[in-house]
C-alpha positions as CSV (number, residue, x, y, z in Angstrom):
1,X,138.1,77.9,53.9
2,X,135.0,76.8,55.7
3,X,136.8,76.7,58.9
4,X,137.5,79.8,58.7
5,X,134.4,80.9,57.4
6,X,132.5,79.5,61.2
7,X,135.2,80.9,63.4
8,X,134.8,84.5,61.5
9,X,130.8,84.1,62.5
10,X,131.3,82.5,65.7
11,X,133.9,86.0,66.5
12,X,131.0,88.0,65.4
13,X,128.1,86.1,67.1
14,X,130.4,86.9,70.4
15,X,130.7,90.4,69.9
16,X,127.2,90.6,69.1
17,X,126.5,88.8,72.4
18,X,129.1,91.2,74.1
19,X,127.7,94.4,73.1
20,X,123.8,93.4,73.8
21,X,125.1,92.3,77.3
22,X,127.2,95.5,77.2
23,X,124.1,97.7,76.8
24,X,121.9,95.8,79.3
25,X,124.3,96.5,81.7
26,X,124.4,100.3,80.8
27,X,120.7,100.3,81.1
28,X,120.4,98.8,84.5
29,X,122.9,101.2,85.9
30,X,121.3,104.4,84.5
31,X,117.8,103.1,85.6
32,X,118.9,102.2,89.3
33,X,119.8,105.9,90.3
34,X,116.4,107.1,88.4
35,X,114.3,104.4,90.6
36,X,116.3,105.3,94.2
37,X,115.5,108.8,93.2
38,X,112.0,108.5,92.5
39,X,111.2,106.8,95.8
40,X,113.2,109.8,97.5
41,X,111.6,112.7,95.6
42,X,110.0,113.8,92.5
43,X,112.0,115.2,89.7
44,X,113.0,118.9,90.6
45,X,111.1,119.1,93.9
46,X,113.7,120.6,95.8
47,X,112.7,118.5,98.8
48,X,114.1,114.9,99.7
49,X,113.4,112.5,103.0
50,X,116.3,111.1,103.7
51,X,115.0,109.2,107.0
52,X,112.3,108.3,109.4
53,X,112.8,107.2,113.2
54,X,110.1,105.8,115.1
55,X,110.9,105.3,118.8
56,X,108.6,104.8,122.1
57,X,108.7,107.3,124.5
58,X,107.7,108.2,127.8
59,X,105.4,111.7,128.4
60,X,107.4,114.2,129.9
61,X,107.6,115.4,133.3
62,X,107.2,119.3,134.5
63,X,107.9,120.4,138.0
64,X,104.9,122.6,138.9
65,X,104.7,124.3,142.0
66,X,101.8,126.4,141.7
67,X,99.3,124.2,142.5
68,X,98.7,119.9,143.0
69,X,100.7,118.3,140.9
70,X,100.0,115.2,139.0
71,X,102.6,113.2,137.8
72,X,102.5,111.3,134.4
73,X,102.8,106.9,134.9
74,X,106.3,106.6,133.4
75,X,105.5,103.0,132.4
76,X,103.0,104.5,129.4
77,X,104.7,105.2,125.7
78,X,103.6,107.5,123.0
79,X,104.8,106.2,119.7
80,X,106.9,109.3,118.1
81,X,107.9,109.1,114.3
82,X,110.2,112.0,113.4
83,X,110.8,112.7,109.5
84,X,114.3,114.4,108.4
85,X,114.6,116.1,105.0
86,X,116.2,118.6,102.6
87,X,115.2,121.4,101.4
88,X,116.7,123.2,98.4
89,X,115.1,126.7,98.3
90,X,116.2,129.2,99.8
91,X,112.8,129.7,102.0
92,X,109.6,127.6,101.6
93,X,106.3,129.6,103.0
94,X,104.4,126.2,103.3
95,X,104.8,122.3,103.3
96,X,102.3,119.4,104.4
97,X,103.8,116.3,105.9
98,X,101.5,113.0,105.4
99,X,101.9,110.1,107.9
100,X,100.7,106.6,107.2
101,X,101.5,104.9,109.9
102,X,100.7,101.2,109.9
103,X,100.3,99.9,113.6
104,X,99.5,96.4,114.5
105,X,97.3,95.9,111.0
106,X,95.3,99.6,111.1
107,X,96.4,102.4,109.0
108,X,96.8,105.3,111.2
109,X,96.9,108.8,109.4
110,X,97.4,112.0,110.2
111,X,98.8,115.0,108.7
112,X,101.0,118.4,110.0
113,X,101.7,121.7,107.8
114,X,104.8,123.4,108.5
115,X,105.6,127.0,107.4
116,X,108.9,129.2,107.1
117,X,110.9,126.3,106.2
118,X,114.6,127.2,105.2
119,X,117.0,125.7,103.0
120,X,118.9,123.0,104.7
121,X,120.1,119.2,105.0
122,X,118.7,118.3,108.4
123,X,115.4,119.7,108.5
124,X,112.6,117.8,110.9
125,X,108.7,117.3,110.9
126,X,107.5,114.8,113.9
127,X,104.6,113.4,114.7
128,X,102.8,111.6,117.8
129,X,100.3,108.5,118.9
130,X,99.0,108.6,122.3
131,X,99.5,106.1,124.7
132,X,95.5,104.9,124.7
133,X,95.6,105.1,121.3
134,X,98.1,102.2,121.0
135,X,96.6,100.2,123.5
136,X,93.5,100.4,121.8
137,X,94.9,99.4,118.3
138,X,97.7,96.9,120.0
139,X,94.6,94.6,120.4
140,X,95.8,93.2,124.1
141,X,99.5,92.7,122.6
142,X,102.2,94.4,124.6
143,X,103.3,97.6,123.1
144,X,106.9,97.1,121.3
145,X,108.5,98.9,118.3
146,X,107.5,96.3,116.0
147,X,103.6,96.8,116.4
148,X,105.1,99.8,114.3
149,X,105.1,97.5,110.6
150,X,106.2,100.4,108.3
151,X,105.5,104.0,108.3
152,X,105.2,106.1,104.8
153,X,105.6,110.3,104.7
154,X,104.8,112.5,101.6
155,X,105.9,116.2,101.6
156,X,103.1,118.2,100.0
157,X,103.2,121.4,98.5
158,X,99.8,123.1,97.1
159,X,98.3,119.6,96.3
160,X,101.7,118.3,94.8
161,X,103.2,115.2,96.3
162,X,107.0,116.7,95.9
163,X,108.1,113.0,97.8
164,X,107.4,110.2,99.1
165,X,109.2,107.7,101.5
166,X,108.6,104.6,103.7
167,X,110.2,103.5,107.0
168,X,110.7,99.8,105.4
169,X,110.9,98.7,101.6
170,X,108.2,99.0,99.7
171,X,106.2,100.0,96.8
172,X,105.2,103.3,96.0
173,X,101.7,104.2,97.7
174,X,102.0,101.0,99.4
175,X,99.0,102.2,102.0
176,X,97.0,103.8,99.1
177,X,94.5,100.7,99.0
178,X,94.3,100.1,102.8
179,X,91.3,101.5,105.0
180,X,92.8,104.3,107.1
181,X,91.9,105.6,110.3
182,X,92.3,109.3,110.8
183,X,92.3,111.5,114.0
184,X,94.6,110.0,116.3
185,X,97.9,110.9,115.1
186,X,98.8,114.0,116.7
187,X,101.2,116.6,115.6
188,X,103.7,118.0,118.3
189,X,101.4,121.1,119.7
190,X,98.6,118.7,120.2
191,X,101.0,116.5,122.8
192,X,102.5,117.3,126.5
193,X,106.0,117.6,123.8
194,X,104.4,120.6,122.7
195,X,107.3,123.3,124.7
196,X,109.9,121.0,123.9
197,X,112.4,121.3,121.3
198,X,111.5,124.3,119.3
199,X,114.7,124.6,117.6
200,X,114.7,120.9,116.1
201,X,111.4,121.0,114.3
202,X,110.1,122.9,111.4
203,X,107.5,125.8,112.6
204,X,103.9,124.1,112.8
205,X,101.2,126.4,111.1
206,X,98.2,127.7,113.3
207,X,95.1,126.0,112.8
């Protein structure tokens, strides 16, 4: 009788072990879609970045024939981080793209507001750093991609961060205690890429 009596408990101390391991399980699978999600976007925003590209580029070349000509050195490269994202309305008078862009140890920052955005799943912002600029913050190191340590964008509507996403893993904010340096990151009408490529990139609002 007592035998029986331990194998009864030890059958319930098992199911009681299942079911706890059961619901842990349930938990971290209902909690991993909420933390992807809140990396991508906030709750109902409407908007989601679903990459960023960082490449080095050369400035590009015009044929002018109007006057001297003065051709760009070819061996310089601007660092160009282009941002694609959804949007979910239907039209979107204003959004403001936030760049962090940590070169070489400096926080570079710089910001771009685009207007008449439509609804879509391929939607781009980009974003520029001059060729001096990198030399200056590559501290005598030769300019490669991996100066570039991570970038982070945030879409922001009327003082709302609507999301929020980095280049490389990492936590929220990540750049929020680091000491930034603003004014050379420059959106694409500030650059020679300025003519280029109107139908790839979100309208850029006058200043």
């Amino acid at each position: 009788m007592e035998v029986s009596t331990k194998a009864a408990d030890l059958l319930h101390d098992r199911r009681l072990l299942m079911k706890t391991r059961l619901r842990f399980v349930l938990l971290v699978v209902c909690l991993l879609p909420l933390a992807a999600f809140a990396q991508g976007r906030g709750p109902g925003t409407g908007f989601k970045i679903t990459k960023i590209t960082r490449s080095l580029i050369p400035a590009p070349q015009f044929a002018y024939t109007g006057g001297q000509s003065y051709p760009t050195d070819q061996r310089d490269r601007w660092l160009q981080v282009e941002v694609e994202f959804t949007a979910t309305p239907e039209l979107t008078d204003e959004l403001t793209f936030k760049y962090y862009i940590l070169f070489n140890g400096s926080l570079l920052t710089g910001e771009v507001t685009h207007v008449n955005i439509p609804a879509g799943r391929e939607n781009r912002s980009v974003m520029y750093v001059p060729p001096r600029v990198l030399a200056r913050f590559a501290n005598n190191r030769p300019i490669t991609e991996n100066l570039c340590q991570n970038v982070a964008v945030q879409i922001v509507q009327q003082g709302t961060v609507k999301a929020e996403t980095s280049l490389n893993r990492a936590a929220p904010q990540w750049f929020a205690t680091l000491p930034q340096v603003s004014g050379f990151v420059l959106d694409k009408n500030q650059t020679p890429f300025a003519p280029l490529y109107w139908d790839r990139y979100e309208q850029i609002k006058s200043r």
